[in-house]
C-alpha positions in Angstrom: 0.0 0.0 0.0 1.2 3.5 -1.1 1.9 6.0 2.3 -0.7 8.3 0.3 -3.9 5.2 0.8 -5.0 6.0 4.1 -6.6 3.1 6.3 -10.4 3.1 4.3 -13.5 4.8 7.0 -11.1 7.0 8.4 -10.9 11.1 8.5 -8.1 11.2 6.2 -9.7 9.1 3.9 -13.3 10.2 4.4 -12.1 14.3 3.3 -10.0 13.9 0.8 -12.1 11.0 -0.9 -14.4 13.8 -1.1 -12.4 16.5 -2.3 -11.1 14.0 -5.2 -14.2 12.8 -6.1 -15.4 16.5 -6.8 -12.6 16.7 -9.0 -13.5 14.4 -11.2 -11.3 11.1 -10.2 -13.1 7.6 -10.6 -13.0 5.1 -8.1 -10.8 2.6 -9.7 -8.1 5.1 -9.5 -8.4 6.2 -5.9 -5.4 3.4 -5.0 -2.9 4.4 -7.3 0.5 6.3 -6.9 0.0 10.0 -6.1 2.8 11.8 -7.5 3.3 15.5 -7.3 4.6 17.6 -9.8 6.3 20.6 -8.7 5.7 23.0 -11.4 7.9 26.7 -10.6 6.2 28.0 -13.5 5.4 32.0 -13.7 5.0 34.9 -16.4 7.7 36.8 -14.7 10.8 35.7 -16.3 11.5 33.4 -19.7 13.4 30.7 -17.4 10.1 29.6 -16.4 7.4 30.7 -19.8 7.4 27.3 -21.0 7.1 25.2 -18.3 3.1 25.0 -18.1 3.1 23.1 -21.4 6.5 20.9 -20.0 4.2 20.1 -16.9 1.3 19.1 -19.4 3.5 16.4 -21.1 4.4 15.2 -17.6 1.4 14.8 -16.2 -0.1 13.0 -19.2 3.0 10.2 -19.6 2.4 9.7 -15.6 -1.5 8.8 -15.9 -0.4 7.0 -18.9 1.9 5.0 -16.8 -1.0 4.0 -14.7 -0.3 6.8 -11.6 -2.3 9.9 -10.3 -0.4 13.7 -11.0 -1.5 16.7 -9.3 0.4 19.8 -9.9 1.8 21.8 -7.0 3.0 25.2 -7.8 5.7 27.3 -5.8 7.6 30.7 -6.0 10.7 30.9 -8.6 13.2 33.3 -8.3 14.8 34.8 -11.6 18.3 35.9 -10.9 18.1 38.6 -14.1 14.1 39.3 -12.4 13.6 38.8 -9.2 17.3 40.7 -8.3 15.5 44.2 -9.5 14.6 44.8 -5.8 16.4 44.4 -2.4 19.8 44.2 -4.1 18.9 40.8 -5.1 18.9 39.8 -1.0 15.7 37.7 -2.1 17.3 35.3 -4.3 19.0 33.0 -1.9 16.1 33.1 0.2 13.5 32.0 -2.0 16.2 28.7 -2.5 15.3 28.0 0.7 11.5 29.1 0.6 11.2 26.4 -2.1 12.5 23.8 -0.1 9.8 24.5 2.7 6.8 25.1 0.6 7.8 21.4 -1.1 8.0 20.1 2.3 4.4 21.4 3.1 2.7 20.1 0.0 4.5 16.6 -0.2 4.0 15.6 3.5 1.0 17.8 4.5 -0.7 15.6 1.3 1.5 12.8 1.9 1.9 12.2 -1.7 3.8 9.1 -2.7 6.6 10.7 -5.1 7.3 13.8 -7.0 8.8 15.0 -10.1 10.5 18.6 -10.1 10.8 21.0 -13.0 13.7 22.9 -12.6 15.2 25.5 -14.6 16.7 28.8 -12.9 19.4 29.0 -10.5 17.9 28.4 -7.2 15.0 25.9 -8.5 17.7 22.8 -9.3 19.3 23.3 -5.7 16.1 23.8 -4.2 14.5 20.9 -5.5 17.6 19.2 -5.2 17.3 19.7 -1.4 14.0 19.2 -1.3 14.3 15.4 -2.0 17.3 15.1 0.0 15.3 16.2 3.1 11.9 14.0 2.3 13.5 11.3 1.1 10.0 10.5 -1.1 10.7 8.5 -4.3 11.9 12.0 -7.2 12.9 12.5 -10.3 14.5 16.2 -11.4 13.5 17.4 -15.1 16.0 20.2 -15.8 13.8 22.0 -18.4 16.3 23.6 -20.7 18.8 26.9 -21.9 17.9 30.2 -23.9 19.8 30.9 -27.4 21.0 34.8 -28.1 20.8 36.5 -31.6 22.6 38.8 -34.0 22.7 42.8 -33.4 21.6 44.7 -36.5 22.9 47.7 -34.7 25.9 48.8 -37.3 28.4 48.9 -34.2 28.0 45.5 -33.8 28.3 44.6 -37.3 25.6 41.2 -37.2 27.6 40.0 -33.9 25.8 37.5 -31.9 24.6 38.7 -28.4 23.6 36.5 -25.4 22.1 37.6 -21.7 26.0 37.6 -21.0 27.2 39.9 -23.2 24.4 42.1 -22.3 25.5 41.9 -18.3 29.5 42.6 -19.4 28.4 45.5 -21.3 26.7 48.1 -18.2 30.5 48.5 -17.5 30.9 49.9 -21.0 28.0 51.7 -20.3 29.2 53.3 -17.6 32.3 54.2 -18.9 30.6 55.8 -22.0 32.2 53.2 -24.7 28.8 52.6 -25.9 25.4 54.6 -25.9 22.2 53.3 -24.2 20.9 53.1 -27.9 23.4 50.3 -28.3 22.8 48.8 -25.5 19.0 48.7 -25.9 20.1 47.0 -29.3 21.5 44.0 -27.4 18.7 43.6 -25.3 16.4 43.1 -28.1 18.0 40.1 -29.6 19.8 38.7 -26.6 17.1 36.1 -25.7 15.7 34.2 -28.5 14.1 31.2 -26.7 12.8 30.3 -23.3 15.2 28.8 -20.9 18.1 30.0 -18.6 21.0 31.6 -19.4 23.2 30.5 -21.9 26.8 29.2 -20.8 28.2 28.0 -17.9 26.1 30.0 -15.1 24.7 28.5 -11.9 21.3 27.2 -13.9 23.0 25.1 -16.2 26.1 24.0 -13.7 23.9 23.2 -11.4 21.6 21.0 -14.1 24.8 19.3 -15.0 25.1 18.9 -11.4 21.6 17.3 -11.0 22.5 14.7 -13.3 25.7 13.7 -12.2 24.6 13.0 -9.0 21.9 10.5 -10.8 18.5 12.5 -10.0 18.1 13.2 -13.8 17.4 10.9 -17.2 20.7 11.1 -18.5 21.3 13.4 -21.4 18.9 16.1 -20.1 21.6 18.8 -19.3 22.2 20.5 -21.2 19.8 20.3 -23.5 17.4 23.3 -25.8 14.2 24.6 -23.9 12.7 25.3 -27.4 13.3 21.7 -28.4 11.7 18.4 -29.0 14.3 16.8 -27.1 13.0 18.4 -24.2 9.4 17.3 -24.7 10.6 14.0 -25.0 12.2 13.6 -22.0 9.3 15.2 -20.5 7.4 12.4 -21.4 10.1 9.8 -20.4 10.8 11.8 -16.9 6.4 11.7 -16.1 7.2 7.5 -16.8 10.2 7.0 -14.6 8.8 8.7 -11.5 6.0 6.1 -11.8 8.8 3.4 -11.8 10.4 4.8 -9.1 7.5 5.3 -6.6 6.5 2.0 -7.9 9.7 0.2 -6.7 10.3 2.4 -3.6 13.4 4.1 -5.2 13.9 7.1 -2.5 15.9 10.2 -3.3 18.1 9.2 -0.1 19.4 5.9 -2.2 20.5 7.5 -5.2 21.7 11.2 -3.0 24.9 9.4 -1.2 28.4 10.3 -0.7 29.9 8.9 -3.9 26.5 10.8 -5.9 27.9 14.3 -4.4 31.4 13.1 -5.3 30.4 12.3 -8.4 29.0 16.5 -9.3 31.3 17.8 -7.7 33.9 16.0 -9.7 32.0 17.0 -12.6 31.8 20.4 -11.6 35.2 20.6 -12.1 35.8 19.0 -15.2 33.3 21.2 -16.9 34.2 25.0 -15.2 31.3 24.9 -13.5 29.6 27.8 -11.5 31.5 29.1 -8.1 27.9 28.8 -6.9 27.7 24.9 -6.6 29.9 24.8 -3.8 27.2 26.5 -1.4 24.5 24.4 -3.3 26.3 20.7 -3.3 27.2 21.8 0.4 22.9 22.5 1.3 22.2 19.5 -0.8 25.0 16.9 1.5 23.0 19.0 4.8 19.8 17.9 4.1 20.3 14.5 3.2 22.6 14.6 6.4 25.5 13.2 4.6 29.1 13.4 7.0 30.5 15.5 4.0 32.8 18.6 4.1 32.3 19.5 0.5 34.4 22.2 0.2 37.4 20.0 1.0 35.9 17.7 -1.5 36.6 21.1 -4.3 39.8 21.2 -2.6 40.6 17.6 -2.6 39.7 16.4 -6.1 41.0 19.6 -7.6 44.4 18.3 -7.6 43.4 15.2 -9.9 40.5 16.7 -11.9 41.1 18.5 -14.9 39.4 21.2 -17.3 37.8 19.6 -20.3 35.2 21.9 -21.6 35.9 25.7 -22.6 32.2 26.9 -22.5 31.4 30.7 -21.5 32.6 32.0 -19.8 35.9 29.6 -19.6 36.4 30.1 -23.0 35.0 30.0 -26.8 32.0 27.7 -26.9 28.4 28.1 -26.1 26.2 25.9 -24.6 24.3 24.2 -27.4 28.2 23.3 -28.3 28.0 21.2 -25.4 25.0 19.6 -26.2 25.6 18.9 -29.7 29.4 17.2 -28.6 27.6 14.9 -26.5 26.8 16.7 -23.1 26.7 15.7 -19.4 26.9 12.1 -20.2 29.9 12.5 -22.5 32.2 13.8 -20.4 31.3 11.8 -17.6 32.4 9.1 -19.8 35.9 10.9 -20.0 35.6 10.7 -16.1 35.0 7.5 -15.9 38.2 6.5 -14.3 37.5 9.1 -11.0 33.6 8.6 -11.2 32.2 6.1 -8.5 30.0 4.5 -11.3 27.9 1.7 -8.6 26.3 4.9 -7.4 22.6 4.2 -8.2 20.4 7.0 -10.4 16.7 7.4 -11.7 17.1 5.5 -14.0 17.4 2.2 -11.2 20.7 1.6 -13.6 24.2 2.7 -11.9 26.0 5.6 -13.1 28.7 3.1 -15.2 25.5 1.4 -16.9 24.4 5.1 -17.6 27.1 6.2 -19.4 28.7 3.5 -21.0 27.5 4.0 -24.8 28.1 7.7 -24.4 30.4 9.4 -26.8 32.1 12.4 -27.6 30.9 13.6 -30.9 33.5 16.6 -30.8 36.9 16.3 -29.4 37.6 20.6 -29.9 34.8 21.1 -27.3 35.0 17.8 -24.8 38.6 17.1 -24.3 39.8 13.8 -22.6 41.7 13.8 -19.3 45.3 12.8 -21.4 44.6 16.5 -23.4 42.4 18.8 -21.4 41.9 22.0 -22.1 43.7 23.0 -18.8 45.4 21.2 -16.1 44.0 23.0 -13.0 40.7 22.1 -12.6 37.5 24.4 -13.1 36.7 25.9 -9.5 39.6 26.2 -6.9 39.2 26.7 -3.5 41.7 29.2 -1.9 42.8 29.7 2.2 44.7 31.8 4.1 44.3 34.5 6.8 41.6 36.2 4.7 39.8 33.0 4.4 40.4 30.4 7.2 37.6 28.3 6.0 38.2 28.7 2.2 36.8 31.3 0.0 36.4 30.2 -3.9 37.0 31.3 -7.1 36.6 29.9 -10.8 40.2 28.9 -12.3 38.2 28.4 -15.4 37.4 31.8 -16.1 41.0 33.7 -14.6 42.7 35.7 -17.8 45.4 33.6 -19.1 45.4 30.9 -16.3 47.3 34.0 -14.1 49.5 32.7 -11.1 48.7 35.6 -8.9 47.7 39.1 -8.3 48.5 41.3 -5.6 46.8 44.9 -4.8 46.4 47.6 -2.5 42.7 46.9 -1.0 39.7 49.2 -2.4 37.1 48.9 0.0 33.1 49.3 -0.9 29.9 48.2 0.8 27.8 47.2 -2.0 28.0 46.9 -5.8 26.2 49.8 -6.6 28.8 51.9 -4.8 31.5 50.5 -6.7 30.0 50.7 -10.0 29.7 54.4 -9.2 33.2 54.6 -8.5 34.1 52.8 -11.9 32.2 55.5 -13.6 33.8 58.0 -12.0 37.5 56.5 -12.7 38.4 55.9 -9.2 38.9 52.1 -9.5 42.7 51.7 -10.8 44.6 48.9 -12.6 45.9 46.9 -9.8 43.4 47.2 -7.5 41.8 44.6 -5.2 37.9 45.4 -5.0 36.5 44.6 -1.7 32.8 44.1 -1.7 32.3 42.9 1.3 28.6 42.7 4.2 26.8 41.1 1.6 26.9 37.4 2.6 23.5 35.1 3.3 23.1 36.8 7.0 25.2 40.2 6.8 23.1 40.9 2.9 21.0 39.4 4.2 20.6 36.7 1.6 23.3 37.2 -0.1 24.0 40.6 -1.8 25.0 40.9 -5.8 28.8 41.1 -6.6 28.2 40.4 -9.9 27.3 42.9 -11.8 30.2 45.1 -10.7 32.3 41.8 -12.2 30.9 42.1 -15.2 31.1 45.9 -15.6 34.6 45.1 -15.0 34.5 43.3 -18.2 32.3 45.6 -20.2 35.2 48.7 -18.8 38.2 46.3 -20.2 39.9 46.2 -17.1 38.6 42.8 -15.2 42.3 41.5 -16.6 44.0 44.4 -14.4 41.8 44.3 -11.4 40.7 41.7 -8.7 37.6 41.2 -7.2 37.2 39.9 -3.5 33.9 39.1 -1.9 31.1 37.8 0.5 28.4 38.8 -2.3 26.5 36.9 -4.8 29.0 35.8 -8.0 27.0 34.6 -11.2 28.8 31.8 -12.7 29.0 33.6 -15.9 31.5 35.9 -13.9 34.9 35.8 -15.6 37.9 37.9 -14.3 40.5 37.9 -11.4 37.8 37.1 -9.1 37.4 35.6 -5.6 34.1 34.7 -4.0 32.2 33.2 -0.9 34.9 33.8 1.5 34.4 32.2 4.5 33.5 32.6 7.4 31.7 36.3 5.7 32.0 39.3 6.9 29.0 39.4 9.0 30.0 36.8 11.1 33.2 37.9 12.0 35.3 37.0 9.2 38.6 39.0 8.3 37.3 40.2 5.6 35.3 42.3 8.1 38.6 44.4 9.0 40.7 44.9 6.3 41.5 48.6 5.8 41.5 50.7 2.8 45.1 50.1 0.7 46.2 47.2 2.4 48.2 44.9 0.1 46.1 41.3 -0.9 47.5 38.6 -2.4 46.0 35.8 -4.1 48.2 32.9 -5.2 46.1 30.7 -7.4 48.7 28.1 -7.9 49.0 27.4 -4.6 45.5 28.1 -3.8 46.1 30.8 -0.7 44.7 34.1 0.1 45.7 36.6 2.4 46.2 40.1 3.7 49.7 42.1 4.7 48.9 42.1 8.3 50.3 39.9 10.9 47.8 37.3 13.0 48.0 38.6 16.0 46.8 42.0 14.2 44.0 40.4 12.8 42.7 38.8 16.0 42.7 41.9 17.9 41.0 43.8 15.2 38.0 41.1 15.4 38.2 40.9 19.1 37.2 44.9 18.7 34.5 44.4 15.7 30.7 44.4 16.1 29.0 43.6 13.3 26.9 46.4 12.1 23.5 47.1 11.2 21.3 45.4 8.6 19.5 48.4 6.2 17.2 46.8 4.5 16.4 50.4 2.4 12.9 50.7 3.2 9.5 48.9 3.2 8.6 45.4 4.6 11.2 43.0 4.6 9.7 40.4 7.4 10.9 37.8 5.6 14.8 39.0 5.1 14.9 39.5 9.1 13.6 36.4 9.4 16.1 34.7 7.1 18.9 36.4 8.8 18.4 35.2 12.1 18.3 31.8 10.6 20.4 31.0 7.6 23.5 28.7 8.9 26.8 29.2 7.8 28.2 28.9 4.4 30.7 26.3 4.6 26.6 24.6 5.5 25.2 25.0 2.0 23.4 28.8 4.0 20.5 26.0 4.8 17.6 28.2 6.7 17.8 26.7 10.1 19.5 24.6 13.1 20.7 21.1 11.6 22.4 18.1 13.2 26.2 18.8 12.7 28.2 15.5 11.6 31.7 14.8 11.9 32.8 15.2 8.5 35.0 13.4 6.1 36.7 13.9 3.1 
């Protein structure tokens, strides 16, 4: 008996029989599987447009498979939408928002299984973490990218445009190398399709993610949102779930150890977003897995190697990827480091999965014997700026640069240093601080990354580094260092450097500190109080909230208290 078939004659039974009924389902089908498909779909952003018709095809192939679907809706953040207000402090919130209104829905019904359709940048972690905590038979459909277009405008002479060239070019913007008439150009044809954004970014890392770790079909990342491709998986994803409910597969026996070993392996041989880190971390925290994951980055980044050169790590776009073969290809090229028993979706192991996949274009996936670089994608730096490690994207640093070393230039927020780069008081050399806008000092995590990427639009990202708490997008590219840990509103040193004292950052031997002496450091932090959160106006009950909450970073930011476990690497 399904958990979902309450004992016949009782309450439970009795109301919702009724409720059912009224909605039209017969009798004979009152004893099937009830699976829920969580459906993030919403008119506010084109990550999520297409999604209602995706849900459609779901929910047909899992009646057709002889199982009940009922669609739940929740909220879905847009990191290019939902950033517009509050500094973007709502996006990491909502992540965890997600989690809780799955929670309600799948054990307040007590549905038997669900099916998740995710597609921006918090939705895949969210749902991600969602079946980690419920451990319920699920399934993730990752529902697909965007494709840019050409510029007509005669600047541009019929280049092609995607949402990331549009984000690089506010720091041209602002240092008057182009007009708002050309940039309005870009924004026309930037977007051709629904989907996330192209490249590399945290959406389609993180699908890559989903799938390495075995909660995906295998070939859905990365894969066209406009496609057939994607319907058919669609209809493929709606049967499997069936299966899985069916058989008892629950998330908690394909989420394990060697699964999050597995992406975040993966992660690195692709140039994935800086942004998994926080995610894999929140994932391995709900399914209460004895993980330290970012000594996992640190620990398989001396074997694992760069095989992919996708934006922003180097020439190709994402449908490259696709077309050479995708998530299961270069897994394939992992096989050697991959723990292929590890159990997926598909009730096959991850070896099974991938052992017919091919590369169908050695320029774009590269074996491990000729990758396209030997450090790995993501690197994880330490060092008196950064006891607990801060990251940064190896990937996407200007000609694979040993180090960098500046005179610090402090700033509160983004928008105050993009002021300053429009005023020309950020100098080649440089070593940005952007620092109180971590998941409780933002709160929810403050964007860094448009200043990055009016770095880029400026031409000087190659001259300047970048060190933050903030929000990075994984399209970032530059001399960039993110998610240092702990952040600056929790005491880190971050918290005390001073204006115009010398950083360095070795990225060959992955360390990161500042020209003052320890005992220095301690006694500044022993003097600091953290300062007040400004919230600039209105209601924000839910931001306080989340700031009294939300766990450390090195914890995934999780919203809440968890049991801590000695962890391994």
């Amino acid at each position: 008996m399904y958990r979902s078939n309450f004992e016949p004659g009782s309450t439970r039974w009795a109301v919702r029989r009724s409720q059912w009924r009224s909605m039209g389902i017969r009798e004979e089908d009152m004893d099937k599987p009830k699976i829920a498909v969580i459906n993030t779909s919403n008119k506010l952003s084109c990550c999520y447009v297409h999604l209602d018709a995706i849900s459609a095809l779901v929910q047909q192939a899992i009646r057709d498979a002889g199982a009940l679907a009922f669609e739940v809706r929740t909220v879905a953040p847009s990191d290019f939408v939902t950033s517009a207000g509050k500094k973007a402090r709502y996006l990491m919130p909502t992540r965890d928002l997600m989690v809780n209104e799955v929670e309600c829905m799948m054990e307040g019904a007590v549905l038997d299984g669900m099916i998740c359709l995710s597609s921006c940048d918090k939705t895949t972690p969210a749902h991600l973490m969602a079946a980690a905590r419920l451990d319920v038979p699920s399934l993730l459909l990752t529902c697909g990218y965007q494709i840019g277009g050409k510029c007509s405008n005669e600047k541009f002479e019929d280049q092609f445009f995607d949402i990331d060239d549009v984000y690089e070019q506010i720091g041209a913007l602002a240092t008057r190398t182009i007009t708002l008439k050309d940039l309005t150009d870009m924004t026309d044809v930037a977007i051709q399709s629904p989907g996330v954004c192209a490249g590399l970014g945290t959406a389609n890392s993180m699908h890559i993610v989903a799938e390495a770790m075995g909660m995906t079909l295998p070939g859905n990342s990365p894969i066209w949102a406009n496609g057939r491709r994607l319907n058919e998986y669609a209809q493929a994803a709606g049967r499997q779930i069936v299966e899985l409910t069916r058989h008892g597969v629950s998330a908690r026996k394909i989420i394990t150890e060697e699964s999050i070993r597995n992406a975040v392996m993966m992660v690195l041989a692709v140039g994935g977003s800086v942004n998994t880190v926080r995610h894999i971390a929140a994932i391995a925290t709900e399914a209460e897995l004895p993980l330290d994951v970012v000594k996992l980055y640190e620990d398989y980044g001396k074997s694992i190697k760069l095989l992919t050169a996708v934006r922003p790590n180097g020439p190709f776009r994402t449908e490259d990827l696709e077309a050479a073969g995708g998530t299961p290809a270069v897994m394939n090229q992992l096989r050697e480091h991959l723990h292929l028993d590890a159990l997926t979706v598909t009730r096959q192991t991850v070896g099974e999965n991938i052992r017919d996949a091919r590369v169908k274009d050695g320029k774009i996936i590269r074996s491990l014997a000729d990758p396209v670089s030997v450090r790995p994608g993501v690197g994880i730096l330490r060092g008196n700026l950064a006891p607990n490690g801060a990251i940064v994207k190896l990937s996407a640093v200007p000609g694979e640069r040993a180090e960098f070393s500046g005179p610090a230039n402090i700033y509160e927020g983004e928008d105050e240093a993009i002021e300053a780069l429009g005023k020309g008081l950020i100098n080649k050399g440089d070593v940005i601080v952007l620092r109180n806008m971590g998941p409780s000092g933002g709160p929810g995590t403050v964007f860094a990354c448009s200043f990055v990427a009016a770095l880029n639009g400026a031409g000087i990202a190659e001259y300047v580094a970048v060190v933050t708490d903030g929000e990075l997008s994984g399209l970032n590219r530059g001399i960039i260092v993110g998610q240092l840990m702990p952040e600056s509103a929790a005491g880190g040193p971050l918290a005390v450097v001073r204006q115009g004292e010398t950083i360095h950052i070795d990225f060959v031997n992955r360390k990161i500190d500042m020209d003052v002496p320890q005992d220095e450091i301690a006694r500044r932090l022993s003097e600091w109080r953290p300062r007040e959160l400004e919230l600039g106006g209105g209601n924000s009950t839910y931001l306080l909230q989340y700031a009294q909450l939300v766990q450390p970073i090195e914890q995934g930011a999780v919203l809440g208290k968890r049991k801590v476990h000695a962890h391994t690497s």
